[in-house]
Backbone as a ProteinNet text record, in pm:
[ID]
protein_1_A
[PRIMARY]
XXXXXXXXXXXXXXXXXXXXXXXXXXXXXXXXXXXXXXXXXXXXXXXXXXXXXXXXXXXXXXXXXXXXXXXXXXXXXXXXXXXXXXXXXXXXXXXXXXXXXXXXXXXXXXXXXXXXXXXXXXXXXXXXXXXXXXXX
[TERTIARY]
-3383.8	-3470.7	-3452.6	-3436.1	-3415.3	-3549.4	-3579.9	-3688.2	-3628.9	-3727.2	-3688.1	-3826.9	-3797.3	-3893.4	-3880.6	-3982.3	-3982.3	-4059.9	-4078.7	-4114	-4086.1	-4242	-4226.4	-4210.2	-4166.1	-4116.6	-4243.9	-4295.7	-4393.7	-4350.1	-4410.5	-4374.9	-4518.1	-4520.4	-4687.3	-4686.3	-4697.9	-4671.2	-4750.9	-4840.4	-4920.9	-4999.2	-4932.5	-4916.9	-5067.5	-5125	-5281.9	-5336.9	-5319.4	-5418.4	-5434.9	-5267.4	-5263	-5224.3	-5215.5	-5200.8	-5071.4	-5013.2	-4910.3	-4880.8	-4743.8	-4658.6	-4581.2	-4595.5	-4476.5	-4347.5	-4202.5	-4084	-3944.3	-3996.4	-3894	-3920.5	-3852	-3868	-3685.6	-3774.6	-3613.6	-3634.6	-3520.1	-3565.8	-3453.7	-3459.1	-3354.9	-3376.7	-3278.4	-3265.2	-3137.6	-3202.3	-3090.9	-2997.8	-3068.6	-2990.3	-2856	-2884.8	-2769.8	-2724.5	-2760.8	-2729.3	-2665.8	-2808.8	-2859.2	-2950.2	-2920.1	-2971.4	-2998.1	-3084.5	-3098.8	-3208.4	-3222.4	-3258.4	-3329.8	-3373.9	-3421.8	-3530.9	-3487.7	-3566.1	-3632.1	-3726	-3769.6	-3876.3	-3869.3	-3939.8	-3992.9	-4178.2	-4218.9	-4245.8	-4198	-4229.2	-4371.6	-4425.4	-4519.4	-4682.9	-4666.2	-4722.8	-4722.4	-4602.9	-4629.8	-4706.1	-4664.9	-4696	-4854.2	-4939.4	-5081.4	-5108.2	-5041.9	-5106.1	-5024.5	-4931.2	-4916.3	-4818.9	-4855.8	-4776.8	-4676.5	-4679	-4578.1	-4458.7	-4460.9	-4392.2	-4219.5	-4129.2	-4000.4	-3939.9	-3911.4	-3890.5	-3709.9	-3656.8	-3509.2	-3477.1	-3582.7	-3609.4	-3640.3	-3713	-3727.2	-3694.8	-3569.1	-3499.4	-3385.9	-3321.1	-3230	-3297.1	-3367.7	-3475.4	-3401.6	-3459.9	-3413.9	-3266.3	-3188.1	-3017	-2981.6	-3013.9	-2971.5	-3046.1	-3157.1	-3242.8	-3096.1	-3078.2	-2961.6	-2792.4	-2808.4	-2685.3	-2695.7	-2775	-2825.2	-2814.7	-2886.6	-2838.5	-2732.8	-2643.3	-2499.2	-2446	-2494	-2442.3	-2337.9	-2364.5	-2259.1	-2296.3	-2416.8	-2556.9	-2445.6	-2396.1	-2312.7	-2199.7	-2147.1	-1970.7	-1887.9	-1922	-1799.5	-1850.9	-1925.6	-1968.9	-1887	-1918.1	-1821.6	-1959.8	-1928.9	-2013.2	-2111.3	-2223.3	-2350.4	-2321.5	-2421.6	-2475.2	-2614.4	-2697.5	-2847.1	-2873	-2969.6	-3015.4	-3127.3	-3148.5	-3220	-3326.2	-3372.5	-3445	-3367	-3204.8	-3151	-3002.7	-3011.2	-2919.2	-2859.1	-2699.3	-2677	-2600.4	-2620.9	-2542.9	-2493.5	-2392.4	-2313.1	-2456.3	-2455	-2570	-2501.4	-2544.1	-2525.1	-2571	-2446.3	-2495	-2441.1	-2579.2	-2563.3	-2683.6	-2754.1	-2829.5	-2957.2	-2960.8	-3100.3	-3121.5	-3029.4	-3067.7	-3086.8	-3037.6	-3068.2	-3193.2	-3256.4	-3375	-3481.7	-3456.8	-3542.7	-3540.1	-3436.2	-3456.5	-3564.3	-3507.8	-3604.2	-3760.5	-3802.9	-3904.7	-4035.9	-3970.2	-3994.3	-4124.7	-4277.9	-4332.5	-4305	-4328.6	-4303.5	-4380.7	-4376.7	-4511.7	-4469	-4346.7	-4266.6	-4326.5	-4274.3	-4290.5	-4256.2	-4134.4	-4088.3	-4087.6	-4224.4	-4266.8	-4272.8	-4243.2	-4265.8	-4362.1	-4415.9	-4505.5	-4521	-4616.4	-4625.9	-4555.8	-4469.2	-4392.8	-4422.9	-4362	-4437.6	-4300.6	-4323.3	-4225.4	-4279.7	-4194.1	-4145.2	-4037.8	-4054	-3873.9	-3877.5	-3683.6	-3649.7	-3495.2	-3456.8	-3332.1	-3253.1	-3277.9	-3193.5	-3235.7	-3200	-3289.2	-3245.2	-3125.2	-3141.5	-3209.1	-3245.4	-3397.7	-3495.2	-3500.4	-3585	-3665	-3605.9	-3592.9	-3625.7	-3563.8	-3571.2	-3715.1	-3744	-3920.4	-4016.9	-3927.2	-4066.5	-4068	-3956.7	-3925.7	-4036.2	-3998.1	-4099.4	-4242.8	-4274.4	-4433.4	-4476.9	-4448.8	-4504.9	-4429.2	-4390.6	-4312.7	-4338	-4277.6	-4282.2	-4414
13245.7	13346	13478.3	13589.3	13719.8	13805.4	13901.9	13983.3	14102.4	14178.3	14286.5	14383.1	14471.9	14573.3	14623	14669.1	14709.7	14800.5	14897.7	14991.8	15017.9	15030.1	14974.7	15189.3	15223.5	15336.9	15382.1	15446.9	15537	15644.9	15654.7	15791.2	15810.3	15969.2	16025.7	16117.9	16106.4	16233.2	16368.2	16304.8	16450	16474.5	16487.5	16493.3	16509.3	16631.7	16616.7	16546.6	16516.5	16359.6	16209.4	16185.2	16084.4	15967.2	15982	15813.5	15813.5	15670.4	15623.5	15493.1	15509.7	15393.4	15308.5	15216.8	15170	15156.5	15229	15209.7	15108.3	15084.6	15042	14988.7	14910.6	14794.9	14890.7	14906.9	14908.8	14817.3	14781.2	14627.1	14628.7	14655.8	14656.7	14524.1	14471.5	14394.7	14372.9	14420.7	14484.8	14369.6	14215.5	14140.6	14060.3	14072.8	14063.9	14223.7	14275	14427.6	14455.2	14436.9	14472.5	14565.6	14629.3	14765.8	14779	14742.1	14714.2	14797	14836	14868.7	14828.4	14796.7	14796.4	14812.9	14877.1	14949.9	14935.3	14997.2	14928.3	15090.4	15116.1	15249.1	15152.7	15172.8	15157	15283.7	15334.6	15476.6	15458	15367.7	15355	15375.3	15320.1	15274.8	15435.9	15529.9	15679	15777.2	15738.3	15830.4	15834.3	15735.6	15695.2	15756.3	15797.4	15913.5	16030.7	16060.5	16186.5	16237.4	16230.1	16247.9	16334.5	16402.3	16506.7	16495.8	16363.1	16310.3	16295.7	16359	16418.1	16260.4	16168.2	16026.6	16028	16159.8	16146.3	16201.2	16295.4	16377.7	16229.9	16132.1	15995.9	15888.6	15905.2	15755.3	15871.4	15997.5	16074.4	16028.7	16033.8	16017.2	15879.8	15789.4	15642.1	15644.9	15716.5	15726.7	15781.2	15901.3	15932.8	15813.4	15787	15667.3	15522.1	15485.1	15375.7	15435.1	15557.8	15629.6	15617.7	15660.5	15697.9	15535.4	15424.5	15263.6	15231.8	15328.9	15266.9	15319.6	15431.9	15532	15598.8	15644.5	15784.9	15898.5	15894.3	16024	16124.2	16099.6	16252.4	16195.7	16162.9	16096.5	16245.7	16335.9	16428.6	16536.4	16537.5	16602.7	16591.3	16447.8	16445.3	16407.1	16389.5	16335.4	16501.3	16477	16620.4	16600	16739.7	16759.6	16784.6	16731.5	16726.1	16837.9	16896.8	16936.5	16850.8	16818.1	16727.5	16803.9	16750.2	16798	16848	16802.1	16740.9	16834.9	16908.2	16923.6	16899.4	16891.8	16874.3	16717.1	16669.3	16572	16494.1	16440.2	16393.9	16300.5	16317.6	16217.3	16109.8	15995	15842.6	15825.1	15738.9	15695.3	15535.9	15453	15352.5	15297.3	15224.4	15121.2	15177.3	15165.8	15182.4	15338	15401.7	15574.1	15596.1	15521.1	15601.3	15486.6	15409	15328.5	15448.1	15463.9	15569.5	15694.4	15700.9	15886.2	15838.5	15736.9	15614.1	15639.6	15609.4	15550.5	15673.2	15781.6	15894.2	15924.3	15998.6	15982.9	16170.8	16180.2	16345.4	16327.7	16464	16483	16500.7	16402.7	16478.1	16421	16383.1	16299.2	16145.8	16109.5	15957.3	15962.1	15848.1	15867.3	15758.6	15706.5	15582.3	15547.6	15392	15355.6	15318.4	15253.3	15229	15109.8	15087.9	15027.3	14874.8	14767.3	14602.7	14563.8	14429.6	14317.1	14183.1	14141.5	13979.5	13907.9	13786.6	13759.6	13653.8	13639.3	13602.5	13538.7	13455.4	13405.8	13458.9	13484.4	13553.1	13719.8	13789.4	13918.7	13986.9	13948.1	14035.9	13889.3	13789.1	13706.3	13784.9	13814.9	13865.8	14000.6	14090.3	14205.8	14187.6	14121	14036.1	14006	13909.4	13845	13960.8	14065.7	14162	14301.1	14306.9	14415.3	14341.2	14154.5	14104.6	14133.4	14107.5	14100.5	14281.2	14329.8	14470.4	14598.5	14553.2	14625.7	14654.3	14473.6	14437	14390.6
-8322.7	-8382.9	-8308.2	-8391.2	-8345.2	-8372.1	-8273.5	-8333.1	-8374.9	-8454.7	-8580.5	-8550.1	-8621.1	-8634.4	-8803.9	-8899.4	-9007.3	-9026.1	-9128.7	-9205.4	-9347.5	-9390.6	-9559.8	-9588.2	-9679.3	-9747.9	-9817.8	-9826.2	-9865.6	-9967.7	-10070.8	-10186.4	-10207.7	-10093.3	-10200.5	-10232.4	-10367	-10452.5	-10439.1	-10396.9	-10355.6	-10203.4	-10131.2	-9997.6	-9921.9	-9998.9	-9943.5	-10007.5	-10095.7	-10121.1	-10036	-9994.3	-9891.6	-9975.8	-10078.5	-10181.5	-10179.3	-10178.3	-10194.7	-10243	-10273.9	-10331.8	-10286.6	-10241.7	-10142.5	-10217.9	-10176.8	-10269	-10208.6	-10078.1	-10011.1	-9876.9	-9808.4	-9668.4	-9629.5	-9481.2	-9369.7	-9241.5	-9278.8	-9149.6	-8984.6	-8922.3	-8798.2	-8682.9	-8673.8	-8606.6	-8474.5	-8369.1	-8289.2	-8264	-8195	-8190.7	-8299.2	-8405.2	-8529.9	-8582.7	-8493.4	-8504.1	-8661	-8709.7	-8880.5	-8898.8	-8968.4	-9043.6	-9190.8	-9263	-9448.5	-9510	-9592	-9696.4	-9798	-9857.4	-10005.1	-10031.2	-10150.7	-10247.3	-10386.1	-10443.2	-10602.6	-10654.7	-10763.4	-10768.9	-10906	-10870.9	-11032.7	-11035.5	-11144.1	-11228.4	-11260.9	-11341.5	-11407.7	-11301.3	-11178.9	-11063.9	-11013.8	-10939.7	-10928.2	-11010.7	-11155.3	-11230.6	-11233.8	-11217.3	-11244.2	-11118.3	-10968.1	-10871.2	-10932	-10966.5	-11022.1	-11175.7	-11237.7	-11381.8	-11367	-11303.3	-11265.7	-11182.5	-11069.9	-10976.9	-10989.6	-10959.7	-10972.9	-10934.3	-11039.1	-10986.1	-10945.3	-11036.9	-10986	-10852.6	-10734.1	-10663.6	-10547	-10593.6	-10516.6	-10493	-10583.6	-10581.5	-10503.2	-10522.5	-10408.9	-10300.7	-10244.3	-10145.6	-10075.5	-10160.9	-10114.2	-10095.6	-10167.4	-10180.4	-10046	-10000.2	-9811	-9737.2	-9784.5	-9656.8	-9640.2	-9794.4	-9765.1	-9683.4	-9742	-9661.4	-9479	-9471.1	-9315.9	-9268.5	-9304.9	-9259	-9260.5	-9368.4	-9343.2	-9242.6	-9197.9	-9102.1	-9156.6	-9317	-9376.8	-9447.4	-9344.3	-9434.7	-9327	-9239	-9182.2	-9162.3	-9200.8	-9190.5	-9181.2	-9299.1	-9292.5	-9193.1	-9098.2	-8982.3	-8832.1	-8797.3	-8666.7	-8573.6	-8454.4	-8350.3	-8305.3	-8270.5	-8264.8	-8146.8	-8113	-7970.4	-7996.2	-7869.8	-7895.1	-7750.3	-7733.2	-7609.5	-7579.9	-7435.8	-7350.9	-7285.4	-7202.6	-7083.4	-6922.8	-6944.6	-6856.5	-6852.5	-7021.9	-7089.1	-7199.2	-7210.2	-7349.9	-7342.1	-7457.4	-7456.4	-7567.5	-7595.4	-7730.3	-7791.3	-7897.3	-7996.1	-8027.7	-7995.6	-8076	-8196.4	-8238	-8396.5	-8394.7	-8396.4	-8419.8	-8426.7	-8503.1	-8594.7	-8559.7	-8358.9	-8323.3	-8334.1	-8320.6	-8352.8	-8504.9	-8585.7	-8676.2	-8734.1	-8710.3	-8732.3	-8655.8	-8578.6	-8511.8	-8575.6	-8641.4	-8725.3	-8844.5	-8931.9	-9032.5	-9004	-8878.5	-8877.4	-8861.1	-8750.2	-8766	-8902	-8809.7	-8912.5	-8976.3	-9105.7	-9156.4	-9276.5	-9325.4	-9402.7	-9559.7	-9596	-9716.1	-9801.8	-9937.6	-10058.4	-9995.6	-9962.7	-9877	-9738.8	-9713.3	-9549.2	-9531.2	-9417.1	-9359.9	-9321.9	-9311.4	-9303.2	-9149.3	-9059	-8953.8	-8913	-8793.8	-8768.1	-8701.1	-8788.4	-8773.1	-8692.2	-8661.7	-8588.9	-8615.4	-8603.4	-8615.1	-8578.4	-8584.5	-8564.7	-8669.1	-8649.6	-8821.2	-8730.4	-8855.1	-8808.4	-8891.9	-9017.5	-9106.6	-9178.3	-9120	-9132.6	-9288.5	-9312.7	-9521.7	-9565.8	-9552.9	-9631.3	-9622.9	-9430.2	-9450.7	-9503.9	-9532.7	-9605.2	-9727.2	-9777.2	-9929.4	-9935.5	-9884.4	-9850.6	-9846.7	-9748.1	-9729.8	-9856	-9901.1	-10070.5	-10095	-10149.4	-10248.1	-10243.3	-10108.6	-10122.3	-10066.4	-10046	-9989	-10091	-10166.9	-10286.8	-10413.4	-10451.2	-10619.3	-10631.8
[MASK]
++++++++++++++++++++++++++++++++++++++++++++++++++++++++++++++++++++++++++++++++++++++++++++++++++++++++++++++++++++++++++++++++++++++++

């Protein structure tokens, strides 16, 4: 058994209101050094917090979030530089950095939810398991 950390995907359409939709589970699991995704948009479910809600504007949304797990939301970029406390220094890109850019809370339309754990022996079940019930 491996432990994991998750965050269910948040869409709120109207930001000062605070309501949301859950659209998606990101699941990281350092020890099978897994990184997943998935996603599910009910239209029908947004539209009842906002009729107006830009659903092709939120499934793009989810489209960089699965990019960024694959690690090819900056492919045609090249390796960054970050400044430190300490200085400068080359930026890593791998599973746990960019789960950490993921989890990151921000104030957009797709926000993440607060960050759970568990452990799992098979972590895309478990992803699967957690789309189903915190999703669909």
């Amino acid at each position: 058994m491996s432990p994991y950390q998750y965050v269910s995907l948040r869409c709120v359409p109207r930001v000062e209101r605070e309501e949301f939709v859950n659209v998606g589970v990101v699941l990281y699991c350092p020890d099978e050094a897994f990184l997943g995704v998935r996603t599910a948009v009910d239209e029908e479910r947004l539209r009842a917090l906002d009729p107006g809600v830009d659903i092709a504007a939120v499934r793009s949304a989810l489209a960089a979030v699965e990019k960024v797990c694959l690690g090819e939301a900056h492919a045609d970029f090249g390796p960054g530089v970050r400044a430190t406390a300490y200085g400068v220094r080359e930026s890593r890109d791998d599973a746990s950095t960019r789960f950490g850019f993921l989890k990151a809370p921000r104030s957009t339309v797709l926000q993440p939810g607060p960050v759970h754990g568990g452990v799992t022996a098979d972590p895309a079940r478990t992803l699967e398991h957690l789309l189903e019930s915190l999703v669909l």
